[in-house]
N, C-alpha and C positions, 0 to 999 in steps of 0.2 A: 921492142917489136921490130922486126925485119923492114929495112923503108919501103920494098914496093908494096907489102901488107898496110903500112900503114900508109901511103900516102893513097891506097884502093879506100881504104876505109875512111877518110877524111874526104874524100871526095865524093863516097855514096853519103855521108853524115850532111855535107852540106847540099847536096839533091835533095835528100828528104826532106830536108828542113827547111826549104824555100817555099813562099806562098802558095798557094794552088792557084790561086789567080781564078777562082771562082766570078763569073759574071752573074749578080744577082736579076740583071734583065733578062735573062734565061729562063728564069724559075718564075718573074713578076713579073707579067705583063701589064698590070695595071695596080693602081696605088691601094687596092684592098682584094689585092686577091691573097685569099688565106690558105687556098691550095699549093701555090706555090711559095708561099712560106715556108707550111710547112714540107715541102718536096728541097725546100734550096736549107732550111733546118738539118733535115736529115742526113743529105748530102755531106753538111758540114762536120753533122757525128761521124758518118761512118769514114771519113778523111782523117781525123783527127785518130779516131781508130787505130786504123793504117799506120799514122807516125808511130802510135805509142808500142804497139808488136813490131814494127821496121825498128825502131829502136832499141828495143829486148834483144832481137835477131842480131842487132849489130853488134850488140854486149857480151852475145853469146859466141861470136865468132870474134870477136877481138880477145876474149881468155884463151881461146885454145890456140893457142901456138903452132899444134901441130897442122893447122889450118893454114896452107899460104896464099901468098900472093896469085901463085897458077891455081890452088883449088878457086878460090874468085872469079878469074876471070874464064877458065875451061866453064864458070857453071851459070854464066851470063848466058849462052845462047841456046842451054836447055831449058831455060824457067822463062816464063810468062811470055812463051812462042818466042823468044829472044829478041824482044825490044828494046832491051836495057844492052848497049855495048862500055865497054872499060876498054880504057886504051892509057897505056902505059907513054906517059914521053916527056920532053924537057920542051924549054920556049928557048927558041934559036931566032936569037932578034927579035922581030912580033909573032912569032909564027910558032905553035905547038906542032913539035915533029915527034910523030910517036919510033919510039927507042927505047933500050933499056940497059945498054954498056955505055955509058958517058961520066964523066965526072962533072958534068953540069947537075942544077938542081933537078932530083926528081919527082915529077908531076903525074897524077892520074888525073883522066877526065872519063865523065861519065855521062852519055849521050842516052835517048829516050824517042823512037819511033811509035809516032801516038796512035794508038788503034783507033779509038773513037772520040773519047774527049778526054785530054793530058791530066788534068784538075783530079779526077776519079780513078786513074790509073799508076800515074809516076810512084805513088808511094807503095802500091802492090806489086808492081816489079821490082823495086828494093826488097822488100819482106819475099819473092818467091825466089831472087836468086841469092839471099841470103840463106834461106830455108834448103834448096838443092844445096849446098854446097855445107852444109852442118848434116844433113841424110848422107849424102855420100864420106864424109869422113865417118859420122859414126857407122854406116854399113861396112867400110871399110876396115875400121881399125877398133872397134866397139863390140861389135855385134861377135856370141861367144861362139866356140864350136858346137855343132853339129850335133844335138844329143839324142835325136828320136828319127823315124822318117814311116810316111804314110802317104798311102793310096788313096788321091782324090781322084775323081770325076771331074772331065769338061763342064763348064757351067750348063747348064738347060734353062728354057724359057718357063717360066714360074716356080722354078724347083732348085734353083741355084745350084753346090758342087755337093756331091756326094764325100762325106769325109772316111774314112775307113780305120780299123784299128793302127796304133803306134808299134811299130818294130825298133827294137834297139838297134839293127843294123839292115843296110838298101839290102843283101842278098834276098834276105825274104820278101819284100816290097816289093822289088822287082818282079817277084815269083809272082805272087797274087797280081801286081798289075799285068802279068801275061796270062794269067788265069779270066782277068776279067775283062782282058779285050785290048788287051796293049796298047799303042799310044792312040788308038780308038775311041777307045772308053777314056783315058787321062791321063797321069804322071803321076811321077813319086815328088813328094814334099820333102823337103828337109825341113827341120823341125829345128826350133831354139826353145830350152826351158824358161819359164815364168813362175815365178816365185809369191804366193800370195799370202793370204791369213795363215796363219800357222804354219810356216813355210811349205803350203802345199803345193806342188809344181803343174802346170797346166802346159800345154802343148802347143808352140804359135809358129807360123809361116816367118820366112825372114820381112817380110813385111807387115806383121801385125805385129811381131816382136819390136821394127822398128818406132812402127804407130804409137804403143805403148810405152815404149822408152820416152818419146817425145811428149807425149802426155804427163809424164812424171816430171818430167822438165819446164816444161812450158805450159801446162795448164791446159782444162780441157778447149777454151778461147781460140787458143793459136793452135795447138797441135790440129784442130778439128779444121782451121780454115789451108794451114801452109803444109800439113805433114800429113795429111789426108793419101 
């Protein structure tokens, strides 16, 4: 593996895997309170959660090669409001200087701006900027051509998007969405096939094409919480 891939990923691997440092006086204010058992219980599942899909996520990006060290760190400061920073650099005497042309040893560090309380959050911005950054390579380099396209409607208030017949090619798409109100009324789709029971083909937007990729991959668990 490439060293600044790996030394990103040794670095997000030992963030997640450090304690949460949960304060059980938080949750117990007093020596039988059962409510706050079970509130600081629960806490403790859905944290533990968190490690076991931030850990998939990191399995998942550490196979694909074509994943690097810049797809990592360009995909820190769109996922989870960008709390989570990566900063690439060597120790020059006691001092981590972030660099990335040196022949000294290279180092990543991975820093955490805590929204509300660290314990319940650090291992969910592992898992979302691992998750951006496996969406945009498969969007990128995964996702097939272009095989249908259709006239949806802007959303409406109780009535969600209008979806309209598939055209094998935009010329006529375009023609009916100027027929029904041009970018008024809504846009043309471009379409990716999906392939089901008896290789029947169904019709998906590049982002439910992606959604269902990720579901194939990761289950409906993780897909439903990071590829949503």
């Amino acid at each position: 593996m490439e060293p600044r891939k790996l030394a990103i990923l040794d670095a997000l691997s030992a963030f997640m895997n450090q304690r949460p440092g949960l304060e059980p006086g938080n949750y117990i204010s007093h020596g039988m309170d059962d409510a706050g058992r079970k509130a600081y219980r629960a806490e403790v599942r859905a944290i533990t959660k968190d490690l076991h899909h931030a850990r998939t996520l990191l399995m998942a990006v550490s196979r694909s090669d074509s994943i690097t060290a810049d797809d990592l760190i360009k995909a820190a400061p769109r996922a989870f409001s960008g709390r989570l920073t990566i900063k690439l650099g060597c120790i020059v005497g006691q001092q981590f200087v972030q660099m990335e042309s040196t022949e000294r040893q290279l180092e990543a560090r991975v820093s955490y701006c805590t929204g509300q309380y660290f314990p319940v959050e650090y291992r969910k911005a592992v898992c979302a900027v691992l998750a951006s950054a496996l969406w945009e390579h498969v969007r990128e380099h995964c996702t097939p051509t272009v095989g249908a396209y259709r006239v949806e409607s802007w959303s409406q208030l109780g009535k969600g998007r209008t979806r309209h017949t598939e055209h094998a090619s935009r010329e006529p798409a375009e023609k009916q969405l100027q027929e029904l109100g041009g970018s008024d009324y809504g846009s043309v789709c471009e379409l990716y096939a999906q392939y089901g029971a008896y290789n029947r083909i169904t019709w998906a937007s590049a982002g439910d094409w992606l959604r269902a990729h990720f579901r194939k991959e990761f289950g409906r668990g993780i897909a439903s919480r990071w590829f949503s």
